[in-house]
MARNUVO-986272 format. One line per field, with one value per residue: residue number from 1; x, y, z of N, C-alpha, C, O, CB in turn. Coordinates in steps of 0.02 Angstrom, whole numbers, padded with zeros to 5 digits. Atoms other than C-alpha are relative to their C-alpha. Glycine has a CB too. Example, Ala and Ser with C-alpha at 12.3 -4.5 7.8 and 13.67 -1.06 7.14 Angstrom:
# MARNUVO-986272
n c(1,2)
n.c1 c(00045,-00042)
n.c2 c(-00059,-00059)
n.c3 c(00000,-00003)
ca.c1 c(00615,00684)
ca.c2 c(-00225,-00053)
ca.c3 c(00390,00357)
c.c1 c(00045,-00039)
c.c2 c(00060,00055)
c.c3 c(00000,00037)
o.c1 c(00097,-00014)
o.c2 c(00059,00110)
o.c3 c(00033,00045)
cb.c1 c(-00050,00020)
cb.c2 c(00001,00023)
cb.c3 c(00062,-00071)
//
This chain:
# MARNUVO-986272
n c(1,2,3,4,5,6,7,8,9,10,11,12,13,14,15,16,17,18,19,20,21,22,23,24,25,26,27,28,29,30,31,32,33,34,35,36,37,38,39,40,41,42,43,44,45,46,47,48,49,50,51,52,53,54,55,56,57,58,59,60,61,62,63,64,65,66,67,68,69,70,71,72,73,74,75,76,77,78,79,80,81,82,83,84,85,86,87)
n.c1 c(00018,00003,-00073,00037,-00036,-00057,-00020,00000,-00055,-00049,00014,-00008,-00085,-00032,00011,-00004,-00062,00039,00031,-00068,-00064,00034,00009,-00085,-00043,00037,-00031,-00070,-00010,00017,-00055,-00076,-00010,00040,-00029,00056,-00028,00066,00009,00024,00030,-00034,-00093,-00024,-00080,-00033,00022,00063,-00045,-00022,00031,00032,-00064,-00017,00042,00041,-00054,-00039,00021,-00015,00050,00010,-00069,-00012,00078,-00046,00035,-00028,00050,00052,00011,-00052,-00005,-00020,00004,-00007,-00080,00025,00037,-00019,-00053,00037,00036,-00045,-00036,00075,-00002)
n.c2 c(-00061,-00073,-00055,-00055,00009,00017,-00090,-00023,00083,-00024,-00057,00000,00035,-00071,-00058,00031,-00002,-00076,-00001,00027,-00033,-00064,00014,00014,-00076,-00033,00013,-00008,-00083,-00031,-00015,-00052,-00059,-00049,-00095,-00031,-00066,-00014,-00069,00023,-00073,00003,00029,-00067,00000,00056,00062,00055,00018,00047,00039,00045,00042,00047,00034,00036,00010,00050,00068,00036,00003,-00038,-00012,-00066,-00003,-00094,-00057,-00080,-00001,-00006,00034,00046,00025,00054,00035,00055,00060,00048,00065,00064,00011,-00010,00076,00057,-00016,00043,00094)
n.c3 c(-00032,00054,-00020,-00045,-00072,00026,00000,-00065,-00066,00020,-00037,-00069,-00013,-00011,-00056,-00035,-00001,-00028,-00065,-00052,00017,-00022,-00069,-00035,00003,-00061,-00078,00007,-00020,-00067,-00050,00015,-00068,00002,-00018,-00034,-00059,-00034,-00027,-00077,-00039,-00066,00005,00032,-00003,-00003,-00074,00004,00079,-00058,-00060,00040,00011,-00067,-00013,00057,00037,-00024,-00007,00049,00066,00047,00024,-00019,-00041,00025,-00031,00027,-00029,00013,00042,-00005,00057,-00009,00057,-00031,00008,00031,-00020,00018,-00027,-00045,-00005,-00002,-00054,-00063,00021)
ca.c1 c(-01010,-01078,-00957,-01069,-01000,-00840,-00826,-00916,-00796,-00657,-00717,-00756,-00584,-00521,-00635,-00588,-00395,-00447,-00521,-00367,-00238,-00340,-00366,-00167,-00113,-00240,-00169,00011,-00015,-00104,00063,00166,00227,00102,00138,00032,00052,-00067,-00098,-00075,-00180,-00089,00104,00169,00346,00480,00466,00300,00414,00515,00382,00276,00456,00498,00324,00280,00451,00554,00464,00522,00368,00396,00546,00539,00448,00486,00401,00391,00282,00109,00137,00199,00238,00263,00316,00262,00414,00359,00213,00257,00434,00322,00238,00384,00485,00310,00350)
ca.c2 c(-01385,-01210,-01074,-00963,-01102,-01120,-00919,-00907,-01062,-00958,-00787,-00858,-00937,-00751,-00650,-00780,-00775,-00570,-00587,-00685,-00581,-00422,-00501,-00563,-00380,-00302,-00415,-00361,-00182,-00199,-00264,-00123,00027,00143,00344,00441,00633,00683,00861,00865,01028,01104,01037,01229,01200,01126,01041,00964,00909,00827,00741,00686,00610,00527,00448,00391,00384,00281,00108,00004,00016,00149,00162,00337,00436,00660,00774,00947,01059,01050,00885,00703,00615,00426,00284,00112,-00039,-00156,-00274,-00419,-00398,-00369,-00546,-00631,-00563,-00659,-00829)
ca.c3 c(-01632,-01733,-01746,-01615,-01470,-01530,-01528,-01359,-01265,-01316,-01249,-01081,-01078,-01118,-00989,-00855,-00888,-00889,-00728,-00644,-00708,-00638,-00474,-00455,-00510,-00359,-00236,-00299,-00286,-00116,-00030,-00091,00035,00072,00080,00180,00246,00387,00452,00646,00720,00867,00816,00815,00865,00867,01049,00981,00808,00952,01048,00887,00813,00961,00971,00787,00699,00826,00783,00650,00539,00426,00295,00294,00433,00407,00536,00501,00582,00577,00459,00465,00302,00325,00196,00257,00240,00099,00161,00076,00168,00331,00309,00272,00413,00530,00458)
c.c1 c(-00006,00065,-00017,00040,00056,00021,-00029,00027,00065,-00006,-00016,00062,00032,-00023,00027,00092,00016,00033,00046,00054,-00007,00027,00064,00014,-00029,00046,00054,00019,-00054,00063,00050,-00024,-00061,00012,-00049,00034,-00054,00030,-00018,-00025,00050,00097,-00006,00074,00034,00042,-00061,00039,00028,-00036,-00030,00071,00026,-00061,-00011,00064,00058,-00031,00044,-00061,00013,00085,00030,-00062,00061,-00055,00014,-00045,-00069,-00032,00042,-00016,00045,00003,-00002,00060,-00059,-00041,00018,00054,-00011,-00010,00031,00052,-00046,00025,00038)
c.c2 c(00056,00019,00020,-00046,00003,00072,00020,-00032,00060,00080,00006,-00028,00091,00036,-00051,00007,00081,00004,-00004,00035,00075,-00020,-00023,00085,00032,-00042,00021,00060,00026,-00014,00029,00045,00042,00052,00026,00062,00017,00079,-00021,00088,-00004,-00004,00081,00028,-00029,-00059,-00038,-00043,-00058,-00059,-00043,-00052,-00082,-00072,-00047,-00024,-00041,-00070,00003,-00035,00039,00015,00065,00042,00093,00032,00063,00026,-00001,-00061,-00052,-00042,-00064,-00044,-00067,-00047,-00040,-00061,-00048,-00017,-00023,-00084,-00043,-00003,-00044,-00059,-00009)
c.c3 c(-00053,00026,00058,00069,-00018,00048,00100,00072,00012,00033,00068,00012,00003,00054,00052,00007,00010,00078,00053,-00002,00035,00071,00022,-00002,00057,00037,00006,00035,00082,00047,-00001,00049,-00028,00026,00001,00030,00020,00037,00067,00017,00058,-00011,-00021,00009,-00004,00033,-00038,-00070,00047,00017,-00070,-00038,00006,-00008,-00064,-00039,00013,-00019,-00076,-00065,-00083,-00055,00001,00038,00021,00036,-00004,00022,-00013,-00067,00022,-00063,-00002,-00068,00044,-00021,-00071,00043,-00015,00050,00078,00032,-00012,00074,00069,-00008,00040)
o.c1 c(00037,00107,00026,00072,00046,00049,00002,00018,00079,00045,-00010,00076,00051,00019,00080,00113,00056,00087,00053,00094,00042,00078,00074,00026,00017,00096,00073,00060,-00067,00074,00104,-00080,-00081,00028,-00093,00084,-00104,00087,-00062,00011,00077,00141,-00040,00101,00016,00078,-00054,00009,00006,-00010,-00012,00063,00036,-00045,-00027,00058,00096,00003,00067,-00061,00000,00136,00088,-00122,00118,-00109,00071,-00094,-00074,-00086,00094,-00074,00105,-00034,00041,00099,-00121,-00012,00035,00046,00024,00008,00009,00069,-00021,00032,00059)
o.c2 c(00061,00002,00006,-00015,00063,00080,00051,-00024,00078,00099,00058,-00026,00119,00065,-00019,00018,00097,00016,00033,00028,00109,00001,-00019,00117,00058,-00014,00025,00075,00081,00026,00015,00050,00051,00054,00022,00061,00022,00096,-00060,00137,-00054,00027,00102,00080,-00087,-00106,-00099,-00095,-00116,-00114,-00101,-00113,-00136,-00131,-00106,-00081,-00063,-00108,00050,-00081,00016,00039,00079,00037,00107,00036,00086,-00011,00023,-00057,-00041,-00056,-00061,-00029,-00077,-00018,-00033,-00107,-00080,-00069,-00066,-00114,-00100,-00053,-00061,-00094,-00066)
o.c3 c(-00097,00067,00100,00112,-00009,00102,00143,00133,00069,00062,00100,00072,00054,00088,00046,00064,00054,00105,00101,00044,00048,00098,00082,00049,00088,00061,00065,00079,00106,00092,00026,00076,-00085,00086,-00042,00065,-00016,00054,00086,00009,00081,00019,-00068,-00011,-00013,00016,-00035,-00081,00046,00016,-00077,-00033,-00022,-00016,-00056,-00062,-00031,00016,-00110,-00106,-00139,-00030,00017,00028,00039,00006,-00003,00026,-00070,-00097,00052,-00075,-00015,-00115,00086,-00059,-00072,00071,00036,00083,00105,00083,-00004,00105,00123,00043,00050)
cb.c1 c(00052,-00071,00018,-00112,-00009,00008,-00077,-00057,00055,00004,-00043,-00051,00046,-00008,-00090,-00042,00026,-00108,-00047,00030,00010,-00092,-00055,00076,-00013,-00089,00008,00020,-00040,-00071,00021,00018,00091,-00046,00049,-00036,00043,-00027,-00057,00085,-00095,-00037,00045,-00043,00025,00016,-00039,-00099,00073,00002,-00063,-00052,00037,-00018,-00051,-00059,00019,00009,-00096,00036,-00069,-00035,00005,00021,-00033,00007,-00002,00012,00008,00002,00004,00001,00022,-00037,00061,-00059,00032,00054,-00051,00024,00040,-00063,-00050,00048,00003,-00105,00025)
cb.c2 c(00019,00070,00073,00005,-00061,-00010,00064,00010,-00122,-00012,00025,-00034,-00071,00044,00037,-00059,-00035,-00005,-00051,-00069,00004,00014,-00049,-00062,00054,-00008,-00067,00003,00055,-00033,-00036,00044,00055,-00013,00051,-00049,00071,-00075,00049,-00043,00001,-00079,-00085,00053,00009,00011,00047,00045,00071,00033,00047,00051,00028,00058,00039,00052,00049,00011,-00026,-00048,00037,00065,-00019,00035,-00097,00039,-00004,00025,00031,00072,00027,-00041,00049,-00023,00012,-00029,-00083,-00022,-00009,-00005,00058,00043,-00016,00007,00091,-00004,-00038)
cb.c3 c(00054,00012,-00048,-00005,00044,-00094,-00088,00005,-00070,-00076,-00025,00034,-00098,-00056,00015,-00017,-00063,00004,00007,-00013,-00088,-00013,00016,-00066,-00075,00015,00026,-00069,-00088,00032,00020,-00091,00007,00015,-00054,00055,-00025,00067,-00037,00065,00031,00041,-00077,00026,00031,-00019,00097,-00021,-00045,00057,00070,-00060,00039,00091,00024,-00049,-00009,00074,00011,00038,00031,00043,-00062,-00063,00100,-00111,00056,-00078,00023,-00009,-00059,00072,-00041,00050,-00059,-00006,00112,-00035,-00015,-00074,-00011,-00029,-00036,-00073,00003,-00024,-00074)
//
């Protein structure tokens, strides 16, 4: 074999080991917690603080789940933990 295959066997062996190492690390960092704060229009007290609370913060989804007015700032549970907890 020239050098030229030698050199280009060896560089698809590297982008390919690349490639896989990319695509494990994406799937890694898609089943980590996800933190999200959403703006609720309307929430202007702290009866509606109450009621939104009550409604979104009692389940057992979220590790941490902080209403305040006019805002709710959730942290999902670890997915992975999620999908093992199914099995």
């Amino acid at each position: 074999m020239s050098d030229n295959v030698v050199v280009n066997k060896f560089l698809e062996e590297v982008v390919i080991k690349v490639a896989l190492v990319t695509l494990i690390a994406m799937v890694c960092l898609h089943a980590q917690a996800e933190e999200k704060t959403c703006t609720v229009k309307g929430m202007t007290c702290d009866g509606c603080v109450g009621i939104v609370k009550e409604k979104v913060c009692s389940g057992s989804e979220y590790s941490t789940c902080e209403v305040e007015i006019g805002k709710i700032h959730v942290v999902t549970k670890d997915a992975r933990r999620k999908w093992m907890k199914r099995r």
